[in-house]
DODRENMI-539045 format. One record per residue (C-alpha): residue in three letters; x, y, z. Coordinates in Angstrom, 3 decimals, m for minus. Example, Ala and Ser with C-alpha at 12.3 -4.5 7.8 and 13.67 -1.06 7.14 Angstrom:
NODE   aa      east     north        up
NODE  Ala    12.300    m4.500     7.800
NODE  Ser    13.670    m1.060     7.140
***
This chain:
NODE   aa      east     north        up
NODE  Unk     8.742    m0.078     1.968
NODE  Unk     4.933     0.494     1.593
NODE  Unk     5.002    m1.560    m1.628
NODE  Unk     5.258    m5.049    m0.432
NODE  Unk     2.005    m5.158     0.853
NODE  Unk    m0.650    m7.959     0.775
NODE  Unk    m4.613    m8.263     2.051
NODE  Unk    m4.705    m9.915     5.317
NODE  Unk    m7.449   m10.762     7.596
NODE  Unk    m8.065   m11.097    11.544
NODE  Unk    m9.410   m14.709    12.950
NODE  Unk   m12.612   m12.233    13.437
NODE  Unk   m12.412   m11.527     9.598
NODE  Unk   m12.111    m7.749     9.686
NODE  Unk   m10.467    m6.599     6.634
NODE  Unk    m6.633    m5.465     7.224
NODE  Unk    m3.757    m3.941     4.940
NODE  Unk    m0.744    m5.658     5.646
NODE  Unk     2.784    m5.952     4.479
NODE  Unk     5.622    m8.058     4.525
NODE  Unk     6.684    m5.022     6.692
NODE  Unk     3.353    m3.688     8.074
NODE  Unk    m0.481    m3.850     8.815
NODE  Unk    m3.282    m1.708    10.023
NODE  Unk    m7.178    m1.711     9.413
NODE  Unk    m8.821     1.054     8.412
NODE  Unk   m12.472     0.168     9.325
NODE  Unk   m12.608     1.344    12.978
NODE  Unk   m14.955     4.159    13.333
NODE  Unk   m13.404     5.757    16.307
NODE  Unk   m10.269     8.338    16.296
NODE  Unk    m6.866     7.273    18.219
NODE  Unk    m5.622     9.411    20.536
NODE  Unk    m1.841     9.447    21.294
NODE  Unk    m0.899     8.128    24.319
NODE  Unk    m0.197    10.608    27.162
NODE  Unk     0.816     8.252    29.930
NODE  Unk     3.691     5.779    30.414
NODE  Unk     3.916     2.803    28.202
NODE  Unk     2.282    m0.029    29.262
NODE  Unk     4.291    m3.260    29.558
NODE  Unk     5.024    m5.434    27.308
NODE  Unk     6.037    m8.971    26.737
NODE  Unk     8.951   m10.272    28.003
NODE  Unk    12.389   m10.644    25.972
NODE  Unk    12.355   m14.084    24.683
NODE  Unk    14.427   m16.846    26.739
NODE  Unk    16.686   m18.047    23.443
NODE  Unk    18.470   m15.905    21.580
NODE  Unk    17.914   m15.150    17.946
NODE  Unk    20.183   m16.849    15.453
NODE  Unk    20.487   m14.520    13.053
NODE  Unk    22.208   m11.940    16.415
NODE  Unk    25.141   m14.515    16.892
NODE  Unk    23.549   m15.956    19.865
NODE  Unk    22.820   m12.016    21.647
NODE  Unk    20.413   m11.227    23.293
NODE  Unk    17.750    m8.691    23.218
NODE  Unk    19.629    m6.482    25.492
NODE  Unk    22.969    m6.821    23.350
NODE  Unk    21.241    m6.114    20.251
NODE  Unk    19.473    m3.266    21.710
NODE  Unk    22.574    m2.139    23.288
NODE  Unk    24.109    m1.986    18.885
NODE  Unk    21.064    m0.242    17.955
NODE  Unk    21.487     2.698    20.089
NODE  Unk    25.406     2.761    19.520
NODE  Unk    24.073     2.554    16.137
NODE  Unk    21.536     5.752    16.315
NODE  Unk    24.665     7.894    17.912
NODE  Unk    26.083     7.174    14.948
NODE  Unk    23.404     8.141    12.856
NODE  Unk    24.100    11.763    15.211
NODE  Unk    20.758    10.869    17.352
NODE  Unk    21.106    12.743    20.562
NODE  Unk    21.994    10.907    24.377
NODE  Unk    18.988    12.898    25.298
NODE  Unk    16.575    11.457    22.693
NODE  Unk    17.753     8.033    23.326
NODE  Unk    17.085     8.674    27.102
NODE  Unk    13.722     9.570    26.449
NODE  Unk    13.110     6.781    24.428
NODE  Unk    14.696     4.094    26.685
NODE  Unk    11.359     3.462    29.033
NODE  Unk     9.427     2.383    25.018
NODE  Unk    12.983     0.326    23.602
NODE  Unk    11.251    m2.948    25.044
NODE  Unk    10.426    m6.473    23.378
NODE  Unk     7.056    m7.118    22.614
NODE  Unk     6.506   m10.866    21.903
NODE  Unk     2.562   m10.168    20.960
NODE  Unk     3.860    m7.846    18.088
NODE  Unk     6.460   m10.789    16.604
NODE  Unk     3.158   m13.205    16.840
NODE  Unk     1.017   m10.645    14.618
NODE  Unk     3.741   m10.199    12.107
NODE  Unk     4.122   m14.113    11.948
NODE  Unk     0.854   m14.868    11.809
NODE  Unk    m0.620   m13.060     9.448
NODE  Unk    m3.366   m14.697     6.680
NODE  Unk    m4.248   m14.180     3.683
NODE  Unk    m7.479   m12.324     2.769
NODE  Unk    m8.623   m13.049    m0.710
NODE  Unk   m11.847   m10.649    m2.312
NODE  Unk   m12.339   m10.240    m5.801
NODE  Unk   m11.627    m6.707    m7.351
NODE  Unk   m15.456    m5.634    m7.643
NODE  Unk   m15.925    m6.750    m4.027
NODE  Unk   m13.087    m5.096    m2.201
NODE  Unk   m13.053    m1.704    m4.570
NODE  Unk   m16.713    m1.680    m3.634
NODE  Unk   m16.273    m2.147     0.042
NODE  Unk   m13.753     0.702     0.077
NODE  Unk   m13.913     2.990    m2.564
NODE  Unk   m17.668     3.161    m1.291
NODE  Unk   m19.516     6.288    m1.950
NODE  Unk   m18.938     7.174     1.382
NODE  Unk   m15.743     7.575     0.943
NODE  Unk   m15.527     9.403    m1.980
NODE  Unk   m17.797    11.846    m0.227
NODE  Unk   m15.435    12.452     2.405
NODE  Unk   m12.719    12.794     0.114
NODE  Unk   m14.527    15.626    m1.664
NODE  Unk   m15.415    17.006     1.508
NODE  Unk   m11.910    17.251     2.909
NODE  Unk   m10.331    19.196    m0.453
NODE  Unk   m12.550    21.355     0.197
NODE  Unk   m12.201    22.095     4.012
NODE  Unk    m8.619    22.343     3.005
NODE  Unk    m8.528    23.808    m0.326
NODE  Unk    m5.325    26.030     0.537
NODE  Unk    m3.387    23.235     1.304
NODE  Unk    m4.271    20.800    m1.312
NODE  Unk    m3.903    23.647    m3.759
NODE  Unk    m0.584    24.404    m2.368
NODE  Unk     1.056    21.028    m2.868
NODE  Unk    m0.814    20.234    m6.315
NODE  Unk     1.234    23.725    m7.177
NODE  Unk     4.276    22.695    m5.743
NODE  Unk     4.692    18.938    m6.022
NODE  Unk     1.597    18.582    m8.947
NODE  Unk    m0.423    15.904    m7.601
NODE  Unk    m3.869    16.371    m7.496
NODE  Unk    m6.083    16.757    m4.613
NODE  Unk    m7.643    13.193    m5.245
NODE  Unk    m4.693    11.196    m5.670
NODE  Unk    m3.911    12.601    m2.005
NODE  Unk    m7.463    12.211    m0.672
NODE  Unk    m7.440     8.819    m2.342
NODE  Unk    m4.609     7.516     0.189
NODE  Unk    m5.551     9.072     3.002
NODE  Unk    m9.009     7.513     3.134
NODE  Unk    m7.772     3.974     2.238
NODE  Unk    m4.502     4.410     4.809
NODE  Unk    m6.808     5.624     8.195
NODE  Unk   m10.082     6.734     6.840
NODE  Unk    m8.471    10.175     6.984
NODE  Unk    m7.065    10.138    10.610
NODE  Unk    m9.903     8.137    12.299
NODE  Unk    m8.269     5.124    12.567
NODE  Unk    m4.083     5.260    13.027
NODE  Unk    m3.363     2.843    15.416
NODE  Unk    m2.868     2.730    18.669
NODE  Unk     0.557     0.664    19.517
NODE  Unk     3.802     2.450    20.542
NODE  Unk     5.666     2.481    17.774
NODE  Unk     9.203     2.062    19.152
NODE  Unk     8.144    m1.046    20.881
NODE  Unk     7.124    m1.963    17.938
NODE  Unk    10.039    m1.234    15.484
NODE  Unk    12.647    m2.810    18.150
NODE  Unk    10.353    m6.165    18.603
NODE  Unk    10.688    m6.482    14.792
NODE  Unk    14.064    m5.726    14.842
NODE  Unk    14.980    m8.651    16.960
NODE  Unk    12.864   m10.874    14.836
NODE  Unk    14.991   m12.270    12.630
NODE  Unk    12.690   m12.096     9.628
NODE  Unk    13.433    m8.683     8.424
NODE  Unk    15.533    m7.654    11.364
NODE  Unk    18.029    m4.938     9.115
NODE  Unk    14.921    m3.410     7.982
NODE  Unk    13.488    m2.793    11.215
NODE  Unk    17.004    m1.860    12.413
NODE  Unk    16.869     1.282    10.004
NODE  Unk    13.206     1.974    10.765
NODE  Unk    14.241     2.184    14.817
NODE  Unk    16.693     4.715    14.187
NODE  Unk    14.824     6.989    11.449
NODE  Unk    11.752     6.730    14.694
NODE  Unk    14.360     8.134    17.050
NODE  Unk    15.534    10.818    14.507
NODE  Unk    11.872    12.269    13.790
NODE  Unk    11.544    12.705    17.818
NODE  Unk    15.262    13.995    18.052
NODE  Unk    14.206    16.407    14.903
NODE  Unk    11.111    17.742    17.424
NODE  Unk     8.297    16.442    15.122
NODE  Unk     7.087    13.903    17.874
NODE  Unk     7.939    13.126    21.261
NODE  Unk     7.976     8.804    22.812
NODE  Unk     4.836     8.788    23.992
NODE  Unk     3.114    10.547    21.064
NODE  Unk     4.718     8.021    18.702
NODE  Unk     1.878     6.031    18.331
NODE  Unk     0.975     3.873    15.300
NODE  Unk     0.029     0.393    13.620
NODE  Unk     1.761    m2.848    15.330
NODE  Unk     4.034    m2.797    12.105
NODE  Unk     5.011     0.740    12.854
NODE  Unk     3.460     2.994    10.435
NODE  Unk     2.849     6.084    11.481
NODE  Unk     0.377     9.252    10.865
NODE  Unk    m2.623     9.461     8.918
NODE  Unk    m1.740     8.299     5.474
NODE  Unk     0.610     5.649     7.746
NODE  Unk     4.558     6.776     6.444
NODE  Unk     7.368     4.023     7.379
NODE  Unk     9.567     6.070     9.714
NODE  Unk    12.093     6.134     7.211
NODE  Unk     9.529     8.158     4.961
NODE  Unk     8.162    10.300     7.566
NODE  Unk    12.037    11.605     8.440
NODE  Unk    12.664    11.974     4.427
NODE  Unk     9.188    13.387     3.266
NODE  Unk     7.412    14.839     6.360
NODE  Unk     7.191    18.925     5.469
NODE  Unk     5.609    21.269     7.816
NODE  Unk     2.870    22.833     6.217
NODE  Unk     0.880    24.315     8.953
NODE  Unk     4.251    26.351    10.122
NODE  Unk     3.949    24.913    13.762
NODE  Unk     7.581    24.082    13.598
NODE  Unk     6.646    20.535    13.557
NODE  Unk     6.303    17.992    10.809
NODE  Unk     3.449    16.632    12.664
NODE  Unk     1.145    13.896    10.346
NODE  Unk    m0.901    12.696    13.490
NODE  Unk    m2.775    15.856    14.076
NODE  Unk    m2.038    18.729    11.024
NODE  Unk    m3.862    17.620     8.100
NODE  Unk    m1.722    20.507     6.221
NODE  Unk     1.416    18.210     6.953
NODE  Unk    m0.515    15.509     5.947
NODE  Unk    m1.396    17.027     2.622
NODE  Unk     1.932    18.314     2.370
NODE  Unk     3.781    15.563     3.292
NODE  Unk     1.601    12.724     1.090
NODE  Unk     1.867    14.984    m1.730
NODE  Unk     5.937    15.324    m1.487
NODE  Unk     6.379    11.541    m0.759
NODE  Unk     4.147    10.726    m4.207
NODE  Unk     6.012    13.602    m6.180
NODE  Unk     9.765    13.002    m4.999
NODE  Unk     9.366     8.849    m3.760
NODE  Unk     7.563     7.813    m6.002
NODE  Unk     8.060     9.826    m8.814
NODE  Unk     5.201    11.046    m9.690
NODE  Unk     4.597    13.299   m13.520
NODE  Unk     3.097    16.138   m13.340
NODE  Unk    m0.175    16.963   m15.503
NODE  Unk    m0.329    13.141   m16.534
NODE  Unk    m3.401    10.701   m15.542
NODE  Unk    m2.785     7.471   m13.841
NODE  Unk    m6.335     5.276   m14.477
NODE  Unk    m8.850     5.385   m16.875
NODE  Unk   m11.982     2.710   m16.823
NODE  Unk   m12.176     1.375   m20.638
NODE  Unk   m14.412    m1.304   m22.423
NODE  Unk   m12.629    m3.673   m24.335
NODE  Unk   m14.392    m5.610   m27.506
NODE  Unk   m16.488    m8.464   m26.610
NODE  Unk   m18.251    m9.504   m29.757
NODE  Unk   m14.717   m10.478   m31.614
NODE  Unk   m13.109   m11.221   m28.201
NODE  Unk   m11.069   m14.323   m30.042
NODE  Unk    m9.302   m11.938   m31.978
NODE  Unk    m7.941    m9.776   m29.271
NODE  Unk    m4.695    m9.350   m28.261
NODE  Unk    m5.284   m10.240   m24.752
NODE  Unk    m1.468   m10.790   m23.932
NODE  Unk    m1.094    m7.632   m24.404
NODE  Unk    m2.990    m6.436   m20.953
NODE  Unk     0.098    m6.674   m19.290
NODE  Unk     1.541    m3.420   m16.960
NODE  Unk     4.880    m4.842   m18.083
NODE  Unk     3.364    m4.147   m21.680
NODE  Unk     2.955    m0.069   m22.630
NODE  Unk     1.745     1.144   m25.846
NODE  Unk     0.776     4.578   m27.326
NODE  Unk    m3.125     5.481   m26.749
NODE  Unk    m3.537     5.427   m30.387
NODE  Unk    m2.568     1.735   m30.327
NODE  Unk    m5.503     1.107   m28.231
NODE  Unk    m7.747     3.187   m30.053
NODE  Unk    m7.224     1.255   m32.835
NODE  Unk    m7.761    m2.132   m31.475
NODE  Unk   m11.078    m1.271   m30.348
NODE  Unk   m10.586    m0.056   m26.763
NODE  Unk   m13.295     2.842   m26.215
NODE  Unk   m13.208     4.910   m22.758
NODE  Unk   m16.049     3.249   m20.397
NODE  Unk   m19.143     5.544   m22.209
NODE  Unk   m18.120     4.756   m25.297
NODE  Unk   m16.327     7.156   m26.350
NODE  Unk   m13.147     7.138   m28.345
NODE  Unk    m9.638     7.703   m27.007
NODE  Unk    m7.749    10.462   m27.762
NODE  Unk    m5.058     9.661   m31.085
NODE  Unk    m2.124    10.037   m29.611
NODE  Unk     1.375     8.754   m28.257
NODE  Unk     0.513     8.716   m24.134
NODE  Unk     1.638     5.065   m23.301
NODE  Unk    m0.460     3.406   m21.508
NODE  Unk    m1.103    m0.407   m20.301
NODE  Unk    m4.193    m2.576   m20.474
NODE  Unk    m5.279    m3.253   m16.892
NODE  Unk    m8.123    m6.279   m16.556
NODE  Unk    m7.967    m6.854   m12.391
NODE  Unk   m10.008    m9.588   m13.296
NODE  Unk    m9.139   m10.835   m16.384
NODE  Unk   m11.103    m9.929   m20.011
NODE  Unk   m14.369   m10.526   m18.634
NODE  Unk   m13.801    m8.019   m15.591
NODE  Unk   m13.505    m4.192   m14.985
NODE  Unk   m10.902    m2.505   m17.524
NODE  Unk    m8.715    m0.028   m17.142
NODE  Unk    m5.950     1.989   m19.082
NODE  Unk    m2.835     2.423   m16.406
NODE  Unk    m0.716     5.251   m16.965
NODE  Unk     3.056     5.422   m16.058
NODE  Unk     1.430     7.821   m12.792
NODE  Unk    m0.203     4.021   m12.154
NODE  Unk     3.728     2.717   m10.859
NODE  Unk     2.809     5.358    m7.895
NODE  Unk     0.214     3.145    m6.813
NODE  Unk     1.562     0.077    m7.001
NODE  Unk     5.203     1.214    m5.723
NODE  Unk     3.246     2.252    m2.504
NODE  Unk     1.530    m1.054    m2.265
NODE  Unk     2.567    m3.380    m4.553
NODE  Unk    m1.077    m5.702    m4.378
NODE  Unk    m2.729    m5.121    m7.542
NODE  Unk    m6.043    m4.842    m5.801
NODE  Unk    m5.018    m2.654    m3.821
NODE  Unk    m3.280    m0.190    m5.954
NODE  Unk    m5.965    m0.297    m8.567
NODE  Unk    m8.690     0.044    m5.896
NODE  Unk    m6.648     3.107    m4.796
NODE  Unk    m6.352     4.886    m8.312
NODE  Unk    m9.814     4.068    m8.772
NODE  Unk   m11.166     6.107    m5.744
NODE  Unk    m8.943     8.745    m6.601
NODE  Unk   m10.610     8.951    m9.881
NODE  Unk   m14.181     8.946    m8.311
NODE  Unk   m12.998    11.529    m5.806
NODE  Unk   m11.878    13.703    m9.383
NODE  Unk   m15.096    13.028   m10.588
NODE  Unk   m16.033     9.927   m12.910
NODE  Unk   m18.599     7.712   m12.635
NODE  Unk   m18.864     4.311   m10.873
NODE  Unk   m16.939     1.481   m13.282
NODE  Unk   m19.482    m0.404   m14.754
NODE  Unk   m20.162    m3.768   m13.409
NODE  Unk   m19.215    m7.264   m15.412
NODE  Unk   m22.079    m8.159   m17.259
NODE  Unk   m22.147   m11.704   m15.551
NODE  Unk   m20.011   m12.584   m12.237
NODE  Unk   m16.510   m13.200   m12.784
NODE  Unk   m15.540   m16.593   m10.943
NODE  Unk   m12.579   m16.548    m8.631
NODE  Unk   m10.842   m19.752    m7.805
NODE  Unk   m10.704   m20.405    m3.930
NODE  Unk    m7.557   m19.896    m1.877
NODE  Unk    m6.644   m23.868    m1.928
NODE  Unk    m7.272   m24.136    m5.892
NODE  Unk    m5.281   m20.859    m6.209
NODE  Unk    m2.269   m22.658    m4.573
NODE  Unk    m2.867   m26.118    m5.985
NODE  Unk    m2.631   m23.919    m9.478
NODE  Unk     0.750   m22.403    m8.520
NODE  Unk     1.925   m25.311    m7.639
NODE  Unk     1.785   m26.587   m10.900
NODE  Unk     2.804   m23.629   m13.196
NODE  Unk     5.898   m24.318   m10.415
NODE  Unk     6.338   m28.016   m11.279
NODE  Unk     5.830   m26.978   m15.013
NODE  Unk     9.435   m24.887   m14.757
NODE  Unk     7.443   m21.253   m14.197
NODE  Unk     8.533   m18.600   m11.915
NODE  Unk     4.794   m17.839    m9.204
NODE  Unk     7.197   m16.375    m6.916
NODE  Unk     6.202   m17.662    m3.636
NODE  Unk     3.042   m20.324    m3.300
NODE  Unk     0.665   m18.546    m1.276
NODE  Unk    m2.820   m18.458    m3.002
NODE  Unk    m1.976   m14.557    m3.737
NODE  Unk    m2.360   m14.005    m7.592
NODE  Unk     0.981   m11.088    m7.561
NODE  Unk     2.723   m10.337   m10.524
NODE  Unk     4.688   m13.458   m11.233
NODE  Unk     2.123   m15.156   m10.736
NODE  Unk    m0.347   m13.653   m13.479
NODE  Unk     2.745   m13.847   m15.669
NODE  Unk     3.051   m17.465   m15.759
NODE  Unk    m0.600   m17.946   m15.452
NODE  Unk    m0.624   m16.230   m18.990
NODE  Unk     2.338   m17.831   m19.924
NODE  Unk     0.159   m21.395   m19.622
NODE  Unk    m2.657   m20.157   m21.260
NODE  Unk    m0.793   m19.321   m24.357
NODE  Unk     0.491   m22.747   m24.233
NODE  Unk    m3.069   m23.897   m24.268
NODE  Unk    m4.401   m21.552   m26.727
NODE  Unk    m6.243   m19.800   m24.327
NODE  Unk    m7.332   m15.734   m24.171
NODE  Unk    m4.079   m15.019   m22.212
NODE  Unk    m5.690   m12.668   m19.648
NODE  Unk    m3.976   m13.623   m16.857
NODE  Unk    m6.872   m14.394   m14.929
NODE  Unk    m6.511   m18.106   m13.140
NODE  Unk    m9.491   m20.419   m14.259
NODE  Unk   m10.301   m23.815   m13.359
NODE  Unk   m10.450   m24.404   m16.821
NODE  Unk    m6.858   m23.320   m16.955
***
């Protein structure tokens, strides 16, 4: 699913979104065109078989899969079309295992790309297609930004989609034996969108993890939550930004469950001059409390201003612990991170969509927040894992269970239990 998803970089460095199930930049410039020819070829099938087949090989597996999809009621004819792309791409296994880990503090990365720029073109593009953002904020109520928000993160709105066929794609990773089911059920929801008439082979064109379209659906998605919004027939989230709109906004409404008329991120300020006395295990998204709970513990929107006294839970977000950026996170906020489950990226994303709405640029730590380097960050789960904590894997990412035992330590310590790794932690 899209939220399993970690920050990745090239050996050049360019900045990539990646997944335990997928990856594509979205700093390219240029637009993708489909492919119109044949495919090219590809690697060939490797000489062992995988282990986790019972010994078959590629052929044999691929073989299942396509009894599978008739099954699943895909037509001979679509399978026949798709044959010449059903081939093993050992290049696309590589990527997938190879991937590294790209660490950038919050400030950095939401600066690099919820840049102005982009909030521009956000604005720009609800209005250029005001009837069909209005349409699906009426019909599935999520606002224009929250929409705009994702597609200018996912393909910096249909400039950059990829440009690998996807089949070859889905079937390499299927054969991998690293999330092979998954890929399994992606390959056949693929051949269902082009048996449905939404896309044919050759236009099937996406990231090497096989994403797909402009705000880059798992196949699986696209079959569920593509809707044709232009009336073309066609669900077709390459080319109609009204099925884009559409679609995005039905897959954030229905997926991932998204409430109508509710925020989903709000920049605060948190007290600083008693900061001993604050409750800082409490800035927890596991943690919700009423608005007015805030309010009274000194949490003031980011002018100043005083929250509203009421019962709208909320949670205390600090991306970068209590001397970083702070925001309230709404239960609209699980959108976010259920479509990519990296904190920076899901709070990077809510925060654009708020700029896009309208508010100001967060305001800036007051001195630079220190991040520990990748190899401290693992050294440091390492030993909240020798010290009987759950970090989830060690892998210099700072995910979920791994700010929760960083916070359990520094109540153990008698530290401001922020969650924020320190190397005096």
């Amino acid at each position: 699913s899209f939220g399993i998803r970690l920050f990745l970089a090239t050996a050049a460095g360019s900045l990539v979104f990646s997944s335990s199930t997928l990856a594509q930049s979205t700093l390219a410039p240029a637009p993708v065109k489909p492919a119109a020819t044949s495919p090219k070829p590809a690697a060939a099938a490797p000489l062992r078989a995988n282990s986790c087949h019972d010994g078959a090989s590629f052929d044999r597996v691929l073989a299942n899969l396509k009894q599978q999809a008739v099954t699943a009621s895909v037509s001979q004819r679509t399978i026949a079309e798709a044959i010449p792309y059903l081939v093993y791409d050992q290049s696309i296994v590589n990527r997938d295992r190879g991937q590294r880990v790209f660490g950038q503090v919050f400030t950095e990365f939401a600066g690099r790309m919820a840049a102005p720029y982009r909030m521009q073109e956000g604005q720009a593009r609800i209005k250029t297609y005001a009837a069909a953002f209005s349409r699906a904020e009426k019909e599935y109520g999520v606002p224009p930004a929250v929409i705009a928000a994702f597609w200018g993160l996912e393909s910096d709105f249909g400039a950059n989609m990829g440009k690998l066929p996807t089949l070859r794609s889905l079937v390499s990773l299927a054969y991998d034996c690293r999330r092979s089911q998954m890929f399994q059920d992606q390959t056949i929801a693929a051949l269902k969108i082009i048996d449905r008439g939404d896309l044919t082979p050759e236009e099937m064109v996406g990231s090497w993890a096989g994403e797909l379209g402009q705000t880059q659906f798992l196949p699986t998605h696209y079959f569920t939550y593509a809707v044709d919004y232009d009336g073309d027939g066609r669900r077709d989230l390459l080319r109609s930004p009204a099925d884009v709109i559409g679609s995005t906004a039905n897959y954030i409404a229905n997926g991932l469950k998204w409430r109508r008329g509710e925020p989903w991120l709000q920049e605060v300020r948190v007290p600083q001059n008693h900061a001993s006395d604050f409750p800082w295990n409490q800035a927890d998204l596991t943690i919700q409390l009423p608005r007015s709970k805030w309010a009274q513990r000194g949490v003031v929107y980011a002018d100043g201003k005083a929250l509203p006294n009421d019962d709208l839970p909320a949670s205390l977000l600090l991306p970068m612990g209590r001397k970083g950026p702070a925001f309230l996170a709404y239960p609209n906020f699980a959108a976010y991170t259920e479509w990519n489950n990296s904190l920076i990226y899901a709070t990077t994303a809510g925060y654009l969509a708020t700029r896009i709405a309208g508010a100001p640029p967060m305001q800036r730590p007051a001195t630079p927040v220190a991040q520990l380097p990748f190899n401290e960050l693992r050294a440091l789960q390492q030993l909240l894992m020798h010290a009987g904590l759950n970090v989830g894997k060690v892998d210099g990412v700072m995910g979920q269970q791994s700010r929760s035992a960083v916070k359990a330590m520094q109540i153990k310590y008698g530290l401001p239990a922020d969650s924020w790794p320190t190397a005096e932690l």
